[in-house]
C-alpha positions, 0 to 999 in steps of 0.5 A, spaced: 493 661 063 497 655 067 498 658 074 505 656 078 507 655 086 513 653 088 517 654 095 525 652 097 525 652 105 530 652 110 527 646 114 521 642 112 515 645 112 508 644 111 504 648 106 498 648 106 496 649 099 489 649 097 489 648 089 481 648 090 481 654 093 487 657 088 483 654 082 476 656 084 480 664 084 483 662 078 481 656 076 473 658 075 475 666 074 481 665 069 479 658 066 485 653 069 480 647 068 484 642 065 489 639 070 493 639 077 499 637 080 503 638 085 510 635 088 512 634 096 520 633 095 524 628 100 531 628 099 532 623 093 524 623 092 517 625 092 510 625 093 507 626 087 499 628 086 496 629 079 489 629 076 487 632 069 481 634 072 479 641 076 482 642 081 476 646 084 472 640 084 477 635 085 477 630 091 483 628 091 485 635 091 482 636 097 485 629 101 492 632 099 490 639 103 487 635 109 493 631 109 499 636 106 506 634 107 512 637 110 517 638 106 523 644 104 521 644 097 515 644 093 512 645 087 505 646 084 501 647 077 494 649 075 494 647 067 490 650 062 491 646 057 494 650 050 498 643 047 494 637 048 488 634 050 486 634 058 490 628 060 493 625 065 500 624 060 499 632 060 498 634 066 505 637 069 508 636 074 512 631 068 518 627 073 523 622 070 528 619 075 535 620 073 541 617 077 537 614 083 533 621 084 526 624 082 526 630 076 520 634 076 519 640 071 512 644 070 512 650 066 508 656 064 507 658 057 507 656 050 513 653 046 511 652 038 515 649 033 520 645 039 518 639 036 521 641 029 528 642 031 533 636 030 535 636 037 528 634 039 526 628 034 530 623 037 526 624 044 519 625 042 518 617 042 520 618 050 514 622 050 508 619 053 503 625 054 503 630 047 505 637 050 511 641 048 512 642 056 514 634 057 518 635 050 522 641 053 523 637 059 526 631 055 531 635 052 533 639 059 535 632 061 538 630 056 543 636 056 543 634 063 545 627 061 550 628 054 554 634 059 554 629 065 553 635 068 553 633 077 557 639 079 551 645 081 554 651 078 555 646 070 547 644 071 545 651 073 549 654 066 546 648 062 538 650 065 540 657 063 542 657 056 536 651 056 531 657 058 534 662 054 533 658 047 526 657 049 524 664 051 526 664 044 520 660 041 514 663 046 513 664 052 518 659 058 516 661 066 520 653 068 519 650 074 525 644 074 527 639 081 533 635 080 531 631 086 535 636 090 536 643 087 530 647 085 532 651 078 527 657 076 525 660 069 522 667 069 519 670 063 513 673 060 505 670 061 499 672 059 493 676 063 486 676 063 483 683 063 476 685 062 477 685 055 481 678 055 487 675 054 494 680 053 499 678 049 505 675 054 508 680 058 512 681 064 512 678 070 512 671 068 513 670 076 514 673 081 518 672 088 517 672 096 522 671 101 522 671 108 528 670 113 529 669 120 526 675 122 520 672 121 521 666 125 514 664 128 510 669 123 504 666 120 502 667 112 496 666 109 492 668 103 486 664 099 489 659 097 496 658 100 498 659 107 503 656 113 502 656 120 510 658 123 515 660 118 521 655 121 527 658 117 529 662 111 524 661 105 523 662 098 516 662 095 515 664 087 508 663 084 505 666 076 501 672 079 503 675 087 498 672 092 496 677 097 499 684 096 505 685 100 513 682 099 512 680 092 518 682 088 517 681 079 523 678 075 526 680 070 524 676 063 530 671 063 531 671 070 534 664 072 536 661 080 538 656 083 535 654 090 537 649 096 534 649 102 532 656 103 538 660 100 538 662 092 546 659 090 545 662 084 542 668 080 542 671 072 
């Protein structure tokens, strides 16, 4: 299973997100060997690190932890790969830039037959990886451009009927940076048990949220922490990392964040 995190803050943060750590837990254990990513955004732009190998033995992995990058939103992605080899071109998070800012997209899931629809023919000669994810992504922004959608509340309704069109073909937790918004998925995911795989299930993610009542507050958990939480912030990550203040979303769930504060929800 494909592990996601992603954080939305108030004002610029540092994470301390230790995807050699993250992957050694669910890595090793649930088998995400196969690539990492992760996406510091500023403003119009971003720090972008990517590698198809395991995070868990990964150096560069280790120079980004030693060197993480304040920022109000992140996003992370551990890969397990169920579509395409173990490749740089398939390791997510996929970006392209769009009118002058960088788009970023990582997903969770499997999406068969996407590549047989007619409104997906026409961008599978922009792929550069084999994935169904970088596929979707394409598509999502090609909606986004035929729209000419600027306005947040039209590209927030153009990524929800999106999401609700690939829940239909498999399981489709999305994480999407617009270069300025963050936009979130929720959907179905498997689990490993001791008797192996589940079918997908609910929760794809699940969501943690801190206010100003914990200004100062240290949170800290194997593989993620922050020294002092400055301001409101929302983190979201396929699985709960520690046992307190995370909040299951619905199937179908999709929000809209910017700096710390959900502007939209369905």
């Amino acid at each position: 299973m494909c592990e996601l995190f992603a954080m939305s803050a108030s004002v610029p943060q540092r994470v301390c997100y230790e995807l050699d750590l993250f992957a050694a837990e669910g890595g090793e254990r649930h088998r995400n060997r196969d690539g990492w990513g992760i996406l510091f955004a500023l403003d119009r732009d971003a720090y972008l690190f990517r590698e198809p190998d395991p995070a868990a033995t990964s150096e560069l992995t280790k120079m980004v932890v030693r060197n993480e990058r304040p920022c109000k939103q992140l996003m992370a992605h551990v890969r397990r790969a169920t579509a395409g080899k173990p490749e740089l071109a398939n390791t997510h998070p996929f970006d392209r830039v769009e009118h002058g800012r960088r788009h970023a997209f990582a997903h969770n899931g499997g999406l068969p037959g996407l590549e047989d629809r007619d409104d997906t023919q026409v961008l599978i000669a922009e792929k550069i990886g084999d994935t169904d994810s970088e596929l979707a992504f394409l598509l999502l922004l090609d909606r986004l451009r035929r729209a000419e959608a600027v306005e947040p509340a039209a590209r927030f309704d153009i990524f929800t009927r999106f999401a609700a069109e690939m829940r239909e073909l498999g399981s489709a937790n999305f994480l999407f940076f617009d270069g300025e918004y963050l936009f979130v998925h929720a959907d179905r995911r498997r689990f490993e048990t001791e008797d192996g795989l589940t079918e997908p299930r609910e929760p794809g993610l699940s969501i943690r949220s801190f206010d100003e009542r914990h200004h100062g507050y240290e949170w800290k958990t194997r593989g993620a922490s922050i020294d002092a939480i400055s301001g409101p912030l929302h983190l979201f990550a396929s699985v709960p990392l520690d046992p307190e203040g995370w909040e299951p979303l619905a199937r179908g769930t999709s929000m809209m964040l910017k700096d710390g504060a959900i502007l939209s929800r369905s």
